[in-house]
Each structure stands twice: as C-alpha cells, then as structure tokens.
N, C-alpha and C positions, 0 to 999 in steps of 0.2 A: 188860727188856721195857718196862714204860709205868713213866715217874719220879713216878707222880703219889703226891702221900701216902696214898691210903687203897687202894690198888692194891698188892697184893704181888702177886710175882712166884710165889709157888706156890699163889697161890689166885686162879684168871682175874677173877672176879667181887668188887666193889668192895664193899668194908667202908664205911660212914661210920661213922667213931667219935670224930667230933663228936658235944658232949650235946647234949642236946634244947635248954635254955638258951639259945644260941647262935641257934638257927632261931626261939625265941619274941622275942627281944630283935630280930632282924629282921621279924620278921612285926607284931610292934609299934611298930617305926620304917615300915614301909609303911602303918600303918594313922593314924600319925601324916600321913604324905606325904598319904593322903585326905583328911584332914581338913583339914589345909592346901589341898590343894584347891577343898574348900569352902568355906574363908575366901576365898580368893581370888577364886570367882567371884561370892558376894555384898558386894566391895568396889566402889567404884565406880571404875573404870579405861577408862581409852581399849582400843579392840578393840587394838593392835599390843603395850601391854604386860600386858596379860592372858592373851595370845598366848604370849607369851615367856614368861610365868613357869609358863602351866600346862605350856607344853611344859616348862620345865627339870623340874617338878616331876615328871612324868610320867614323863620319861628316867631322874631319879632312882630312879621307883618300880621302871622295869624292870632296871636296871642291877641293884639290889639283887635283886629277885627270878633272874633268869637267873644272876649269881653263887652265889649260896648255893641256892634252890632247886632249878637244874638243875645244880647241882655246878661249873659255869665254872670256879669259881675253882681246882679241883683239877687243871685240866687244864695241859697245857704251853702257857707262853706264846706261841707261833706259833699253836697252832689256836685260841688266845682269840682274838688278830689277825685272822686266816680269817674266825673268826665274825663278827669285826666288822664287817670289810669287805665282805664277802660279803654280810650282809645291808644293809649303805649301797648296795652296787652295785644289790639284788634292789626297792630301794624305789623310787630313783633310777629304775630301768627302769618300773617300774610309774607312776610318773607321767608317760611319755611320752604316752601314748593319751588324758591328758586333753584337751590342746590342742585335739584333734582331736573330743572327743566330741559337741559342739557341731553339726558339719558333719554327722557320721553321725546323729545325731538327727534335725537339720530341712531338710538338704541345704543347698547351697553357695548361698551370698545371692545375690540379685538372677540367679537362673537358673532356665530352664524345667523343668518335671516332665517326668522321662522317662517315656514309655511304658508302662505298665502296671505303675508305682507308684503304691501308695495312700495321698494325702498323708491326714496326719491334722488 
C-alpha cells in the first residue's frame, strides 16, 4: 500500500514512533535559526546581503519545519518533488500580478480619467 516507515499496511492511519527527542532537538535548532535572524538584522549590512542571508535562513527554518513537523520526510520521494515544485510554480504565479499592481492602482500614466471613475 504506502512504503512510507510509519504507515503499516494493516493499520490505514499513521503511527509516529519517532521519540519526542527528535522533534525537541528540531524545534531547538529552529529556535536557534531565530535567533540567528536576529543577529543578522542588527548587524550592519548592505539591503542585497542581508537579503540573502535572511532569506537562506528563513528557507532553512521552513525546510526543517515541513520535513519533520508535517511528516515530509516520511513520505515518497516523488511527492516530496510534487511538493516542491508545485509550490515554486504556485509562488512564481502569484508574483505575476505585481507588475501590474501599480497601473490598477492609479491608472495608466500620462492618460485621461475615464468617465465615471473616481480618481482618489
């Protein structure tokens, strides 16, 4: 049925039986990843590499969490893939409309107000 290790096949419903240990030693390196965060943003750094490191740190923090917290890691590695991609694709899409947000805001530059809009 599902290869995953905490998944037996005569019981539908997923055992963890990983210790507790395990989940504190991670909850405790993400809490370290915070703190590093905070070092980082009262260091004095240019915006593109404070940029950079809070994102890696960040990525780090969630990587860790969706592995062990929502179980990822137990799963088969194709729908780890799925997930990954899938949400790079769902992110990627959601920043198309910024470009744009600018125009729909205060209307296209250097052009007349149409008709029975209410500039603000």
């Amino acid at each position: 049925m599902v290869d995953a290790p905490d998944v037996h096949p005569h019981e539908p419903a997923a055992r963890y039986t990983d210790s507790v240990n395990r989940y504190i030693v991670i909850y405790v390196c993400i809490l370290v990843l915070a703190a590093l965060q905070f070092v980082i943003a009262y260091t004095r750094l240019d915006t593109t590499a404070m940029f950079a490191r809070m994102l890696f740190v960040a990525l780090a923090e969630a990587g860790l969490a969706l592995m062990f917290f929502m179980h990822l890691w137990a799963e088969k590695r194709g729908f780890l893939l799925f997930v990954v991609i899938f949400t790079g694709f769902v992110l990627a899409a959601m920043q198309y409309g910024w470009t744009d947000s600018n125009r729909m805001e205060t209307g296209v530059p250097y052009t007349q107000p149409r008709p029975g809009v209410v500039q603000q």
